[in-house]
MARKOLNU-266567 format. One line per 8 residues: number of its first residue (from 1); their letters; for each residue x, y, z of C-alpha. Coordinates in Angstrom, 3 decimals. Example, Ala and Ser with C-alpha at 12.3 -4.5 7.8 and 13.67 -1.06 7.14 Angstrom:
2
1 = as = 12.300/-4.500/7.800 | 13.670/-1.060/7.140
This chain:
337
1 = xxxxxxxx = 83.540/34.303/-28.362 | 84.258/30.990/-26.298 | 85.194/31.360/-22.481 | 85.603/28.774/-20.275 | 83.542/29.218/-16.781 | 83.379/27.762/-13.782 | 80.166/27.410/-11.993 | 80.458/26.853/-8.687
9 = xxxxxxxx = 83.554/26.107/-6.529 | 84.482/22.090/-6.039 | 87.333/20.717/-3.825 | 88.092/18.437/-7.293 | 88.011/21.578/-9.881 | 85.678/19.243/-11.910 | 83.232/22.525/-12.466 | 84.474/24.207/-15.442
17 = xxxxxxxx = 82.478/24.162/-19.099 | 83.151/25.808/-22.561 | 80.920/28.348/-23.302 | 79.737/30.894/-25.779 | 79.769/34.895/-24.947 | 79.187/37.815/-26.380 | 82.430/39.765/-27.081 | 82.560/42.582/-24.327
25 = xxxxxxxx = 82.084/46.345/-25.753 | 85.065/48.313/-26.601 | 85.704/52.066/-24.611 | 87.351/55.154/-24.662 | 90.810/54.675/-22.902 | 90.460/50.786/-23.906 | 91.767/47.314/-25.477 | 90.638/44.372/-26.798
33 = xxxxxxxx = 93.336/41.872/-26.632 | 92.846/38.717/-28.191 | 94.008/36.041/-24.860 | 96.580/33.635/-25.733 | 97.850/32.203/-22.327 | 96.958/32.252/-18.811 | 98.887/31.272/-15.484 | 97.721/29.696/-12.486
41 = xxxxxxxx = 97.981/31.608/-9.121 | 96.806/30.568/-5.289 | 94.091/32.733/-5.813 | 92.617/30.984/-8.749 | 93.297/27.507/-7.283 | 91.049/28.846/-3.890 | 88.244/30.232/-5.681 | 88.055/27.462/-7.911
49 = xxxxxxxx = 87.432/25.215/-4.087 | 85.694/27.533/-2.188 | 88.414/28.545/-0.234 | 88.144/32.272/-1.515 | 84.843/34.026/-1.908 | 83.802/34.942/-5.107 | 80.680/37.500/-5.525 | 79.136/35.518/-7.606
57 = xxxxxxxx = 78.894/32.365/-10.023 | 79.674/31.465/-12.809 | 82.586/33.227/-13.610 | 85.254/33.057/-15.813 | 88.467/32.046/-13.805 | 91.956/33.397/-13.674 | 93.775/36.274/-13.268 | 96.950/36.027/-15.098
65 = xxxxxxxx = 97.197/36.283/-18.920 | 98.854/37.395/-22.025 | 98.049/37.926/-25.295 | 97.964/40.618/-28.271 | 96.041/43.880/-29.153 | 93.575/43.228/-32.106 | 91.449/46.554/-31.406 | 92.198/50.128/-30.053
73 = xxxxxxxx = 89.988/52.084/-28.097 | 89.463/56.221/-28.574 | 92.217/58.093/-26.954 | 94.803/55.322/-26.254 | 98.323/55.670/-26.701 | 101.233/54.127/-26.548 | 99.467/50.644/-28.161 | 98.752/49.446/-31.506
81 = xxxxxxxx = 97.379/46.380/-32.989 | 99.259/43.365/-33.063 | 101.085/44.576/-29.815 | 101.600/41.247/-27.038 | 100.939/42.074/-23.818 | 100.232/41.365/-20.186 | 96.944/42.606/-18.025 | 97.264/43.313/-14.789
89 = xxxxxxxx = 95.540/41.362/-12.445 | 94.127/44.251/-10.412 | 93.788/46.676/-13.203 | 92.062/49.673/-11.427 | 95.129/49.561/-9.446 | 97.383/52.153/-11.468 | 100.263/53.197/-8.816 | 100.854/54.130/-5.308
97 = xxxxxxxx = 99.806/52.421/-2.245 | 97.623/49.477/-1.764 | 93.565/50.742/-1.293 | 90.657/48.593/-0.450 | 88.544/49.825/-3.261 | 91.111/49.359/-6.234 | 92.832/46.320/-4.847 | 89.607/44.553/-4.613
105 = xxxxxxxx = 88.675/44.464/-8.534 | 90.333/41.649/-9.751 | 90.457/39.764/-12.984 | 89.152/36.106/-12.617 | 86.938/37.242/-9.503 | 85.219/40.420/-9.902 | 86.367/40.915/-13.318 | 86.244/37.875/-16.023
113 = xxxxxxxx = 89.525/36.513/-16.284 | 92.198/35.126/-18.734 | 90.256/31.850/-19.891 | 88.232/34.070/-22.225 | 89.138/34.302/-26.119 | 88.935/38.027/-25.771 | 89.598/40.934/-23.125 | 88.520/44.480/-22.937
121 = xxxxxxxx = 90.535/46.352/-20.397 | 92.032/49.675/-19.641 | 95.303/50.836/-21.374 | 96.612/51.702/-18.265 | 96.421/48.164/-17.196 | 98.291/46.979/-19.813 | 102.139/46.358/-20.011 | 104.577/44.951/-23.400
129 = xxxxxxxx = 105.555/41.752/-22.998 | 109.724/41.430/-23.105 | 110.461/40.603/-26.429 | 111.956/37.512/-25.183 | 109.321/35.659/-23.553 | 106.709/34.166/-25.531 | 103.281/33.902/-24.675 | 103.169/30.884/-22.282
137 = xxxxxxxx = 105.999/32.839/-20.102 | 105.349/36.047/-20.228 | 101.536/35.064/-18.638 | 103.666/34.481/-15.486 | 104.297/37.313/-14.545 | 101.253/39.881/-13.424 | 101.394/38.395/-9.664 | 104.280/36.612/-9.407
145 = xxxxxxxx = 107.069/38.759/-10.573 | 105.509/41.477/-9.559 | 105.236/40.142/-5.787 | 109.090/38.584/-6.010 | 109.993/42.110/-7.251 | 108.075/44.313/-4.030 | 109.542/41.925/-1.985 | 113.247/42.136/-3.330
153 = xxxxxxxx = 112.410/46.152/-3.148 | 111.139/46.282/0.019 | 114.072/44.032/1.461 | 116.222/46.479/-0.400 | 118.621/43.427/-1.371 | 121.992/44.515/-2.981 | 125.018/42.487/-3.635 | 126.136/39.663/-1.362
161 = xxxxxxxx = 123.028/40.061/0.417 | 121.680/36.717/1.703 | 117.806/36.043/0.450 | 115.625/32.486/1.418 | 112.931/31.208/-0.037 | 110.270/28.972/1.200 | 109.114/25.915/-1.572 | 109.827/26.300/-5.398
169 = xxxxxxxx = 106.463/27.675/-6.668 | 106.460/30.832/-9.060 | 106.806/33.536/-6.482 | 109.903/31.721/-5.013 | 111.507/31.363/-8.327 | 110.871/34.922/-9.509 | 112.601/35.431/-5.981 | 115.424/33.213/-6.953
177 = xxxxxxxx = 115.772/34.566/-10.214 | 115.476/38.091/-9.228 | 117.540/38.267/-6.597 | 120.681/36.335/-8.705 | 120.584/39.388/-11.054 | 120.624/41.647/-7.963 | 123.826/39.683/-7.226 | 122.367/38.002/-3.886
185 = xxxxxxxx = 122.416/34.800/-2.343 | 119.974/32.697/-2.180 | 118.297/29.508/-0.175 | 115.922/27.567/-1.233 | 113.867/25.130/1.381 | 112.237/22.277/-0.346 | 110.930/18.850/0.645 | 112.306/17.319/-2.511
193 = xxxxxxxx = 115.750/16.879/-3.052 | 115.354/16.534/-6.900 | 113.695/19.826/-6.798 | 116.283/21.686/-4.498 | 119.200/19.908/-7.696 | 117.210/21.518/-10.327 | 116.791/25.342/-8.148 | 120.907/24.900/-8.036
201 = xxxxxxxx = 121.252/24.711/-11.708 | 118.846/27.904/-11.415 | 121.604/29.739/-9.484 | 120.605/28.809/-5.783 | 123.721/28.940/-3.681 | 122.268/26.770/-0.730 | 119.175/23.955/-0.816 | 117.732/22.756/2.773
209 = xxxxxxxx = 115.763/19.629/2.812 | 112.980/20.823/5.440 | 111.518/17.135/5.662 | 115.558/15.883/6.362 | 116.379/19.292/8.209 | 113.052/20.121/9.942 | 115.325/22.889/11.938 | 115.813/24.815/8.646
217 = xxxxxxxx = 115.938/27.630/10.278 | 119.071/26.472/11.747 | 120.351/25.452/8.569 | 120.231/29.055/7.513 | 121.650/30.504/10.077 | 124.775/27.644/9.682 | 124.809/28.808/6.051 | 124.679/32.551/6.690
225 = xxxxxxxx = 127.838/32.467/9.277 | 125.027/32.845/12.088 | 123.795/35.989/11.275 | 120.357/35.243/9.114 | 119.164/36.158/5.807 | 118.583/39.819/4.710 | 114.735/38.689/3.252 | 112.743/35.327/4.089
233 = xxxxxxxx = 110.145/35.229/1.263 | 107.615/33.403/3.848 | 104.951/31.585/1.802 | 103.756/28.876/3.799 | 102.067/30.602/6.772 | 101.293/28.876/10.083 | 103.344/26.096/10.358 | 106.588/27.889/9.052
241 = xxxxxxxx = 105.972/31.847/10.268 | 107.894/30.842/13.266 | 111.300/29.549/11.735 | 110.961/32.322/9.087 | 111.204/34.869/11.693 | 114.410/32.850/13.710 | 116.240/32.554/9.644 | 115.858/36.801/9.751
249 = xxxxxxxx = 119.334/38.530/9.972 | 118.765/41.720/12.461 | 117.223/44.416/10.845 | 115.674/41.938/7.943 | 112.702/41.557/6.239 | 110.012/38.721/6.380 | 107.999/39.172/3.016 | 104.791/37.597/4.066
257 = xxxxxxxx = 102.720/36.658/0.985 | 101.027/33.040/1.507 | 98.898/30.770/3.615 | 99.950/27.327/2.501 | 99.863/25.609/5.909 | 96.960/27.933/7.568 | 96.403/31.386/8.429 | 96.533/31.479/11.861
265 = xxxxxxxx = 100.136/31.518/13.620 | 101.190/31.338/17.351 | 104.254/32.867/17.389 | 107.255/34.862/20.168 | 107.540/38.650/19.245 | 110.775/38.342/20.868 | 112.450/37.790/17.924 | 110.755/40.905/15.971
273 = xxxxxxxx = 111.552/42.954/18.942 | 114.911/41.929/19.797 | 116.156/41.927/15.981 | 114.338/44.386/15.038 | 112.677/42.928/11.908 | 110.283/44.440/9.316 | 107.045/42.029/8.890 | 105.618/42.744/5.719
281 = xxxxxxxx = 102.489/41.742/4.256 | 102.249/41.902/0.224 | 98.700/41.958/-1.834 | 100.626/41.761/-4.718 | 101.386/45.048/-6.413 | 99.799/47.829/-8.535 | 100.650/48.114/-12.674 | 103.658/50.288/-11.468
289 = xxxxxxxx = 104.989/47.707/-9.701 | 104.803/45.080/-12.205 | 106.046/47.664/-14.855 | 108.665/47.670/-12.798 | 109.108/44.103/-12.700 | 109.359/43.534/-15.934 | 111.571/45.966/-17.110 | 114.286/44.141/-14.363
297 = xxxxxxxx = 112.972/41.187/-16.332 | 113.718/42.384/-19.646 | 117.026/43.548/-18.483 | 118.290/40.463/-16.846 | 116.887/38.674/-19.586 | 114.738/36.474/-16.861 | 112.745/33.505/-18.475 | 110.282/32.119/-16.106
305 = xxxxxxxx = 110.082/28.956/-15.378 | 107.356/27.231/-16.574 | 106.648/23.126/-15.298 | 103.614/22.234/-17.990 | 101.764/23.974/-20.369 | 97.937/22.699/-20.997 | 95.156/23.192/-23.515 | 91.538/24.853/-22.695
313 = xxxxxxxx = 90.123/20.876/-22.722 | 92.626/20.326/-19.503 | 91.441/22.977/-16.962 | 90.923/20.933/-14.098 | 93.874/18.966/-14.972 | 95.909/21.819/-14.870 | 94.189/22.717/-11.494 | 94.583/19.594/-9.923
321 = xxxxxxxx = 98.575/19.391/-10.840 | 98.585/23.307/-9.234 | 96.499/22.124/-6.157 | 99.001/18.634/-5.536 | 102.232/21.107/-5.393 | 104.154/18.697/-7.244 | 105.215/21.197/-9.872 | 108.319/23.531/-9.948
329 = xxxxxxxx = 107.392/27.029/-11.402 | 104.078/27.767/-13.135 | 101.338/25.820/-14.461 | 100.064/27.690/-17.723 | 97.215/27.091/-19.875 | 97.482/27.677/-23.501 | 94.259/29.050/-25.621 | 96.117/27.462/-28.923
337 = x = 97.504/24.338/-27.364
């Protein structure tokens, strides 16, 4: 079968090269599914320039992917051939909370990954694809719908709740979109204005220009009648932790999922303390959670939003769009393009 590896990690993404594999042996409890799109996550984008360790090299990248059953293991049910569906990106991680052992196989690290004509996983890793995403979308949505949805959960955001979102990459918009079927509100924080226009045609109710408004947290409190929003999906880490906590209603949640500007955050507990806020880290979410996911998905009839599609010959290109930021949604990578 042909796979596409990467051999060692390169602050370009230059290191990539087609290859030929043997097809990985079929188990009990098993399926082979026959990959037809992948999505690009943080994750892959840091291993890819050494800025996540991998055990070992080469590999074959990413972690997100979709595609349909061709072959059946013993004792499976619940799939047939010519099913589409999405694998898990941590697909030893069935339910329940987070553990160290489970949470740390991953597809595209530990596990070869969704730039591989074929896949042999577990079943139970396994979830349909909504009947009205195609292949190209419905690869989006392992981590990022399945983080937007824990953090929506968590948050427990009803209607008329207020909900902000840092930047306009896939976890954002999964927020956005997510949260405008829960009947929320939502902010978006962007420094482009063309991008905050096109989040408003998504549903946003408020866009702040951070590089215009550098005080966004401000902004968000003007917006919210001074009182905050009910969830801050914080993605950008060090240099925005700070404001995130300040745009927190009392009693909210700060859904801490990225690193964007650093790891490594001085910041006043007074505002945790004195509001009473829930920090919550997020490693993503087990195949529950992204069952979940995609059933509110399915329901609200969600299509993710997708900024460019490339073929297997435009890896690195598509990594090098991912690593500039200059998208809006997800950067997929089609096996058929």
């Amino acid at each position: 079968m042909y796979a596409i590896e990467l051999t060692q990690p390169s602050p370009s993404f230059d290191q990539f090269r087609r290859v030929t594999l043997a097809p990985p042996a079929l188990g009990r409890g098993d399926l082979r599914i026959r990959q037809r799109a992948a999505s690009l996550n943080f994750i892959d984008l840091a291993v890819a320039n050494g800025g996540y360790p991998a055990p070992r090299f080469p590999l074959v990248p990413v972690s997100d992917g979709a595609g349909e059953v061709v072959e059946v293991g013993a004792e499976v049910e619940g799939f047939a051939v010519g099913d589409r569906v999405i694998v898990h990106a941590k697909p030893a991680w069935s339910g329940g909370p987070i553990d160290a052992a489970t949470s740390a196989i991953m597809r595209g690290l530990s596990l070869p990954g969704a730039l591989a004509e074929y896949a042999v996983v577990a079943a139970s890793a396994a979830v349909a694809c909504p009947e009205h995403l195609d292949f190209a979308a419905a690869a989006t949505l392992p981590i990022a719908a399945t983080t937007a949805w824990n953090a929506l959960q968590r948050a427990r955001i009803r209607l008329g709740a207020w909900v902000v979102v840092l930047g306009t990459g896939g976890v954002s918009l999964f927020a956005l979109q997510l949260a405008k079927a829960s009947g929320a509100r939502v902010i978006v924080t962007s420094s482009s204005d063309a991008k905050l226009e096109r989040t408003r045609a998504l549903g946003a109710d408020v866009g702040i220009n951070y590089r215009s408004q550098p005080a966004w947290a401000r902004a968000v409190l003007d917006h919210t009648g001074g009182r905050g929003a009910d969830l801050v999906v914080e993605t950008g880490g060090a240099e925005t932790f700070a404001q995130s906590l300040d745009a927190a209603a009392p009693g909210g949640t700060v859904f801490t999922i990225g690193f964007l500007t650093g790891t490594r955050a001085a910041i006043d507990v007074l505002p945790i303390v004195t509001k009473a806020l829930r920090v919550q880290g997020n490693n993503t979410g087990s195949v529950a959670d992204l069952r979940d996911a995609v059933r509110a998905v399915t329901a609200a009839r969600i299509v993710p939003i997708v900024d460019r599609a490339f073929g297997l010959d435009e890896v690195s290109t598509a990594y090098q769009r991912a690593a500039a930021g200059a998208q809006l949604g997800k950067i997929v990578i089609q096996h058929d393009a």
